[in-house]
C-alpha positions in Angstrom: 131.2 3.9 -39.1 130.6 1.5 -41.9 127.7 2.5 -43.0 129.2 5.9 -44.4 131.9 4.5 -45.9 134.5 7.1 -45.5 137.2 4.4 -45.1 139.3 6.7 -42.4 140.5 5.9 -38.9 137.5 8.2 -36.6 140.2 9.8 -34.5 141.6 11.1 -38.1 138.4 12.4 -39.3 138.8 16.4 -40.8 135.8 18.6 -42.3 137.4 18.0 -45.3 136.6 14.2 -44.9 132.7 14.3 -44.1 131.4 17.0 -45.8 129.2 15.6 -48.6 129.2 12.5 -47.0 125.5 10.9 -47.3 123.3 8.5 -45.6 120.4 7.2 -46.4 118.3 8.5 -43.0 118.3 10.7 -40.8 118.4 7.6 -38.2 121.3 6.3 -39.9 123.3 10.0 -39.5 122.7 10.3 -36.2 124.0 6.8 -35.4 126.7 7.6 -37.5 128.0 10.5 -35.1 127.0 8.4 -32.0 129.3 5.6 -32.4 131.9 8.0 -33.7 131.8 10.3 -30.5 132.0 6.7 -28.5 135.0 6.1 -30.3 136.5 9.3 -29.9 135.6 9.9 -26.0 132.5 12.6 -25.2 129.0 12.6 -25.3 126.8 14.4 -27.6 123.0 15.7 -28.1 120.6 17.2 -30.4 121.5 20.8 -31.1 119.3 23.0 -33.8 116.9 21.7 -35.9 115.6 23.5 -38.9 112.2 22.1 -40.6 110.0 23.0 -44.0 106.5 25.2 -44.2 104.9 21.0 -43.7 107.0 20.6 -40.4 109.1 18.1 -41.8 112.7 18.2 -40.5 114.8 19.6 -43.8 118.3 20.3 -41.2 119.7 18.6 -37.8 122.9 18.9 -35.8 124.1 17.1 -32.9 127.0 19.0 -30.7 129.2 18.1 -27.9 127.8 18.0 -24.8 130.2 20.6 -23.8 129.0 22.8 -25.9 127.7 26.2 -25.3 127.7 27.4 -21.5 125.5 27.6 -18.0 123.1 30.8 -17.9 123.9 32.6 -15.4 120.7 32.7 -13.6 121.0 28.8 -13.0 124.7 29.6 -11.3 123.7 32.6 -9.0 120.2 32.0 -7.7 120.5 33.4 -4.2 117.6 30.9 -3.6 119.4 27.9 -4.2 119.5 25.2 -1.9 122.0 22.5 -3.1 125.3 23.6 -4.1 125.1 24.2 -8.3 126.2 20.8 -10.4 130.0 21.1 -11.7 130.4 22.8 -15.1 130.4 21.0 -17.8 129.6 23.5 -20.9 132.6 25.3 -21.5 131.7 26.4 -25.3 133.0 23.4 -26.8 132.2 24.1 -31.0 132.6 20.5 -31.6 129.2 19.4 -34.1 128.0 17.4 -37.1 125.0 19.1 -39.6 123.2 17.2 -42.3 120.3 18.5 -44.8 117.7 16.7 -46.9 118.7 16.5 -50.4 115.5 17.3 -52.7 117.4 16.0 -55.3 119.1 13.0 -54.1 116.6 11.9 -51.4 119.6 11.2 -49.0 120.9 13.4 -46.1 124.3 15.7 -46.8 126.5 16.6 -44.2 126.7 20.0 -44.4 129.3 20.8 -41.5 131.4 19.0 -39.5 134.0 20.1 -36.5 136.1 17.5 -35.1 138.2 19.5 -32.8 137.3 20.0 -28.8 138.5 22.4 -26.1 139.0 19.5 -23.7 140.2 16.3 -22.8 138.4 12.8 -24.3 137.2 9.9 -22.1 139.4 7.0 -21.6 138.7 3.7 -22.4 137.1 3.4 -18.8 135.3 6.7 -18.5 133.5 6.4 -22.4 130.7 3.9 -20.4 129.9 6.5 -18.0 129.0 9.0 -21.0 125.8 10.2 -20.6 125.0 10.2 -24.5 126.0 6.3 -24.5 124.5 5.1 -21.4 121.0 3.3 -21.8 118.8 0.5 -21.0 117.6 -1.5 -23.6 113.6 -2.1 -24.1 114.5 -6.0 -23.6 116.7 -5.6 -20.4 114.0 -3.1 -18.8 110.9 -6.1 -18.9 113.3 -8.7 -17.7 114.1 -6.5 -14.4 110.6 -5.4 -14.3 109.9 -8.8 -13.8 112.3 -10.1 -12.1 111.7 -7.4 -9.4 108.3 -8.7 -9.9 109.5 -12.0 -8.7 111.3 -10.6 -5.6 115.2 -9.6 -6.6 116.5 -6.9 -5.0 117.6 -4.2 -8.0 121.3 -4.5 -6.8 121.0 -8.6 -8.0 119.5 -7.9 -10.6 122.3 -5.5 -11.7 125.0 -8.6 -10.6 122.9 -10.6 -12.8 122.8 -8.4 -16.1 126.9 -7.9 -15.2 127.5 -11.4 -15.8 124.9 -11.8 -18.9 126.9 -9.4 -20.2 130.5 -10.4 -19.9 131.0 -7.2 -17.6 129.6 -4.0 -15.5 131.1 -2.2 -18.7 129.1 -4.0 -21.1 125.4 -4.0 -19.8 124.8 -0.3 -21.6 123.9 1.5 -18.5 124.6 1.9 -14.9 123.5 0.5 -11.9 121.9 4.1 -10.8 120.3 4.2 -14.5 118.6 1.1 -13.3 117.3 1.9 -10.0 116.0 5.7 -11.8 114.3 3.3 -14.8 112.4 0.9 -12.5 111.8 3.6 -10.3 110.3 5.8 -12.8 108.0 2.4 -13.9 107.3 2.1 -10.5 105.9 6.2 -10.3 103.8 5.5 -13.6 102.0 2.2 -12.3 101.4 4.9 -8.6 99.8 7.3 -10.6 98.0 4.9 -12.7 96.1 3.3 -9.4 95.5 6.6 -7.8 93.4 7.4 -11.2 91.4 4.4 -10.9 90.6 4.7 -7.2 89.5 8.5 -7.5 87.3 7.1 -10.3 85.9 4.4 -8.6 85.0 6.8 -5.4 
């Protein structure tokens, strides 16, 4: 939040207050509305994107992740097996909108909408936001090689808890684990199935 220096409690934040606002990067904006919407309690993701005749990005908004709402076809498929996932976009108009200045070099927020059509996250639910859940680069080797060295991934879990000060702290959950080294575990699969159908 510092780094736009708008000098305002988050939770106070009005259109009024941001747009104009500018950062340096497009990096730096985005960061920016990720650790507000942490602050504030929902997740977010990327929403339109505009770019020049060169393919460079000139516009980009983020919106709440209850934004918009299910297509229908994905809620009455009379060949669905598993019973659809709850609802979650319920045409929240929450979002943030900055464009490249030519001018100034910097990124302008353009639009911003702080008001929601439901409830935030408490304190206790914010860690479970999807937006604000991941596993860091570092974290991922050390339980890549830890499940190398034999730990099951539930101890290796216990162990990044206590690193950490707290299952709240680590970044991710334990499921995000077991999906990450899992997914490692898929790409080193395919990798040896390549070389033996090259070999033969």
């Amino acid at each position: 939040m510092e780094s736009a220096n708008i000098g305002k409690d988050p939770s106070d934040l009005l259109e009024e207050d941001m747009v104009g606002i500018e950062f340096k990067s497009i990096e730096e904006a985005e960061s920016f509305y990720h650790i507000y919407s942490k602050i504030i309690g929902f997740s977010v993701r990327k929403n339109q994107c505009r770019k020049n005749q060169a393919g460079i990005v000139i516009t980009q908004s983020w919106c709440c992740s209850n934004e918009g709402f299910r297509r229908t076809k994905y809620i009455k498929n009379p060949n669905r097996v598993r019973e659809p996932r709850s609802e979650i976009r319920i045409g929240c108009r929450a979002m943030f909108r900055v464009c490249y200045s030519k001018i100034t070099k910097l990124w302008v927020v353009k639009e911003f909408r702080a008001n929601h059509n439901h409830c935030m996250a408490t304190d206790m639910q914010k860690f479970f936001l999807r937006s604000h859940r991941k596993i860091s680069a570092a974290e991922l080797e050390q339980a890549k090689l830890l499940k190398k060295a034999g730990m099951k991934t539930s101890e290796i879990w216990n162990l990044f808890c206590h690193q950490n000060s707290g299952w709240d702290k680590v970044g991710c959950t334990k499921k995000d684990l077991y999906n990450s080294l899992a997914a490692g575990r898929r790409g080193v699969d395919d990798l040896d199935a390549n070389t033996t159908l090259t070999i033969l």
